[in-house]
Short mmCIF file of the C-alpha atoms (twelve columns), coordinates in Angstrom:
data_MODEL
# 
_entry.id   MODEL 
# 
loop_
_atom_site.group_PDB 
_atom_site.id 
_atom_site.type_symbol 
_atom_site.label_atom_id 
_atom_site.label_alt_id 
_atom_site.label_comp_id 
_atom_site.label_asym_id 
_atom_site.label_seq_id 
_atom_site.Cartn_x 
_atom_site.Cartn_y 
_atom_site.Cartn_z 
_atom_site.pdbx_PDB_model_num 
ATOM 1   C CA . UNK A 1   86.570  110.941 71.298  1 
ATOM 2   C CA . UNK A 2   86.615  111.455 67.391  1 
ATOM 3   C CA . UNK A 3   83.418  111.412 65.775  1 
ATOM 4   C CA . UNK A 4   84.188  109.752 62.251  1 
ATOM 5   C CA . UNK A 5   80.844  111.003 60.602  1 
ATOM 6   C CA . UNK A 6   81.462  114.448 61.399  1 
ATOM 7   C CA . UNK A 7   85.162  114.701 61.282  1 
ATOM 8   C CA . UNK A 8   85.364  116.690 64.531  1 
ATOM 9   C CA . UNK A 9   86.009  115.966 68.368  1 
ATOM 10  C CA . UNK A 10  82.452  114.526 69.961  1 
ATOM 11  C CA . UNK A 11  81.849  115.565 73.681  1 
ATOM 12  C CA . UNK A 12  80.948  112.624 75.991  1 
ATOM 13  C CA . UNK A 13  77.984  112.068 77.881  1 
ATOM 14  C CA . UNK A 14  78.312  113.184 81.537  1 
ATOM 15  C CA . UNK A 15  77.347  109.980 82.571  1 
ATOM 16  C CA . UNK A 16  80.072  108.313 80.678  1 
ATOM 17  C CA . UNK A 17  82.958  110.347 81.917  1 
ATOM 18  C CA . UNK A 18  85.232  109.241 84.440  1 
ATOM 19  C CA . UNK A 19  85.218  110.661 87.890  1 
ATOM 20  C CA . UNK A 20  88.251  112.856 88.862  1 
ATOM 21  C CA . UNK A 21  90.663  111.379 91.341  1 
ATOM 22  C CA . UNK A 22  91.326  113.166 94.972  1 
ATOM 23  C CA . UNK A 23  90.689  116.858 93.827  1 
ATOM 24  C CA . UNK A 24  89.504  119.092 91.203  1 
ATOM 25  C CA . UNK A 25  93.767  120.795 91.051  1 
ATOM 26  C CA . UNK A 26  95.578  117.762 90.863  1 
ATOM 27  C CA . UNK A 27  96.388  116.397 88.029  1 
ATOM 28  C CA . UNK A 28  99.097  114.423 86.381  1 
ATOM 29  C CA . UNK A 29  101.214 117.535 86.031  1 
ATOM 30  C CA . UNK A 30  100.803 118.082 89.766  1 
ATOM 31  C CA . UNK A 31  101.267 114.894 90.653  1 
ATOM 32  C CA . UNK A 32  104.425 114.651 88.502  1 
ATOM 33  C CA . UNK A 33  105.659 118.008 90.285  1 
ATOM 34  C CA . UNK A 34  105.304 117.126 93.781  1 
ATOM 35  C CA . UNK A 35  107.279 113.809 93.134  1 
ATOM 36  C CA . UNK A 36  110.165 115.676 91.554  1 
ATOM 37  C CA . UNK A 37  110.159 118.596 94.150  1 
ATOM 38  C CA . UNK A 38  110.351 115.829 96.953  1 
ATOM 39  C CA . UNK A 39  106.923 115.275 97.951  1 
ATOM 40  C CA . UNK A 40  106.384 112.211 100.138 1 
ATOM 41  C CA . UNK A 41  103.444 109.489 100.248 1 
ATOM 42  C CA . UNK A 42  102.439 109.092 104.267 1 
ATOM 43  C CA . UNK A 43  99.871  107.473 106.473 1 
ATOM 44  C CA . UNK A 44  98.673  108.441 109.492 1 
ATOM 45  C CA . UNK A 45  96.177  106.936 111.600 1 
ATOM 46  C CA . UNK A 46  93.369  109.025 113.219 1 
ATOM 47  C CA . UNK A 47  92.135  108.584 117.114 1 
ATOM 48  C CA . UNK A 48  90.426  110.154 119.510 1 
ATOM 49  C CA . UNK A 49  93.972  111.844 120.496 1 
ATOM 50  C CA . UNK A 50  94.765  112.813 116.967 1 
ATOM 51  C CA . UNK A 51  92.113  113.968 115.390 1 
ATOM 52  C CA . UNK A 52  91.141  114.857 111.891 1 
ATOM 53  C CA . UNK A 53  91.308  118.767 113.013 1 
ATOM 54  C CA . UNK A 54  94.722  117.644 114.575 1 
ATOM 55  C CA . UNK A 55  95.942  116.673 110.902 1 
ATOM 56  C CA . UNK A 56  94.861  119.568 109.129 1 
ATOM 57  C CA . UNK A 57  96.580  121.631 111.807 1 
ATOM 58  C CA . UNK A 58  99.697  119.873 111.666 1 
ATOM 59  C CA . UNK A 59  99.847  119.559 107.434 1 
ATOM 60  C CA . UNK A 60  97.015  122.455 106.449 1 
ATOM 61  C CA . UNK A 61  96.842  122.985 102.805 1 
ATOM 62  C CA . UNK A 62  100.232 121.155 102.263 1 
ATOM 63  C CA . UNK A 63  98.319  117.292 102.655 1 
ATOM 64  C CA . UNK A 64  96.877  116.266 99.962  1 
ATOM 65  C CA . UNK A 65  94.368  113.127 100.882 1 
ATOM 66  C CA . UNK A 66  94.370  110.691 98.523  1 
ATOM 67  C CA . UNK A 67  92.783  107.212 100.127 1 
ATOM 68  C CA . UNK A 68  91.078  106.484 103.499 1 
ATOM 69  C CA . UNK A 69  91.519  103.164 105.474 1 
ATOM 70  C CA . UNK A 70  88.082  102.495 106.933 1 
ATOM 71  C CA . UNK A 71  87.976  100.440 110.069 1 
ATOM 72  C CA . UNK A 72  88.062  96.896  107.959 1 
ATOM 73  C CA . UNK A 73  90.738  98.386  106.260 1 
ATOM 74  C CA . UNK A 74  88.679  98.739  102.968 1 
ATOM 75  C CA . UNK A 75  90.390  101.420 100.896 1 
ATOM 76  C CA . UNK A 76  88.162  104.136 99.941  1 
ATOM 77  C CA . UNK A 77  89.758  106.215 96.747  1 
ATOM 78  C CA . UNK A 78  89.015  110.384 97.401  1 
ATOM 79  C CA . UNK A 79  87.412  111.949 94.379  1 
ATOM 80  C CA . UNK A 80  86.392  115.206 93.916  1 
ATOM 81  C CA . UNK A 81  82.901  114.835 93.554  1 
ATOM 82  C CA . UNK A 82  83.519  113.211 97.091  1 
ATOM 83  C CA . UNK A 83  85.979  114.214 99.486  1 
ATOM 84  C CA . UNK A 84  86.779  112.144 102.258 1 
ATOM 85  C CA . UNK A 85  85.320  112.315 105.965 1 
ATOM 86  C CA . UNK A 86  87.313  110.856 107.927 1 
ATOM 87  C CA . UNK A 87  86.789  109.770 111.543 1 
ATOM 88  C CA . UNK A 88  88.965  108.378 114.354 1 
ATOM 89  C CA . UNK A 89  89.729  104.231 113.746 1 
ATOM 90  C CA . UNK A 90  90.648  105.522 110.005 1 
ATOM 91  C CA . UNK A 91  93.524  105.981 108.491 1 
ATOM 92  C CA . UNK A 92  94.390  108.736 105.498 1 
ATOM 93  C CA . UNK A 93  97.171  107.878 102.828 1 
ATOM 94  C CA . UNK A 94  97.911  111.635 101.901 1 
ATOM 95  C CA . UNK A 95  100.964 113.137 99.760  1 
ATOM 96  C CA . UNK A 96  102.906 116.109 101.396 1 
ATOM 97  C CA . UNK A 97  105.375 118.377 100.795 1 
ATOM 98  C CA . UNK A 98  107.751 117.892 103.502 1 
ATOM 99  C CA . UNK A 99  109.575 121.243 104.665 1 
ATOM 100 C CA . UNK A 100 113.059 120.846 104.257 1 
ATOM 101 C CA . UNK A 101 115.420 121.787 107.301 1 
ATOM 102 C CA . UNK A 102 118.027 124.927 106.651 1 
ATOM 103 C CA . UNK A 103 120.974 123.898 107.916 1 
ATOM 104 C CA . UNK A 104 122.774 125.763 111.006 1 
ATOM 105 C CA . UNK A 105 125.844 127.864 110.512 1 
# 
């Protein structure tokens, strides 16, 4: 903010500043990227058959986890001062790049 008295930009107390949503890299830009380069928002549910190791082997560094569905279905937002852990019963809403097929012939 602008700090009248002294004419200059004031830094703001750590306490005071807003927590960073999902990660410390993704920012508006980012965000504004992956929607124009085709990015999609998806949900998957976790079990004891698809596990949280079974996602990030499917998606790897492509997922980007935004939200967890608890049991109740109580959304938890992802921040980066704490990333999700999720656990079978939950659900992740994640954004992903989706690879896009190169057609035969």
């Amino acid at each position: 903010p602008w700090d009248r008295s002294s004419g200059r930009r004031a830094s703001v107390a750590e306490h005071l500043r807003g927590r960073l949503l999902f990660d410390r890299t993704l920012n508006h830009d980012e965000l504004e990227v992956a929607y124009r380069s085709g990015s999609a928002l998806k949900k998957t549910h976790l079990t004891a058959e698809f596990t949280y190791a079974d996602f990030l082997a499917r998606y790897g560094d492509s997922a980007r986890i935004l939200f967890l569905l608890d049991e109740t279905k109580r959304l938890h937002i992802c921040t980066a001062d704490k990333p999700p852990e999720p656990k079978a019963s939950q659900s992740l809403v994640f954004l992903v790049r989706e690879p896009t097929s190169v057609p035969v012939g």
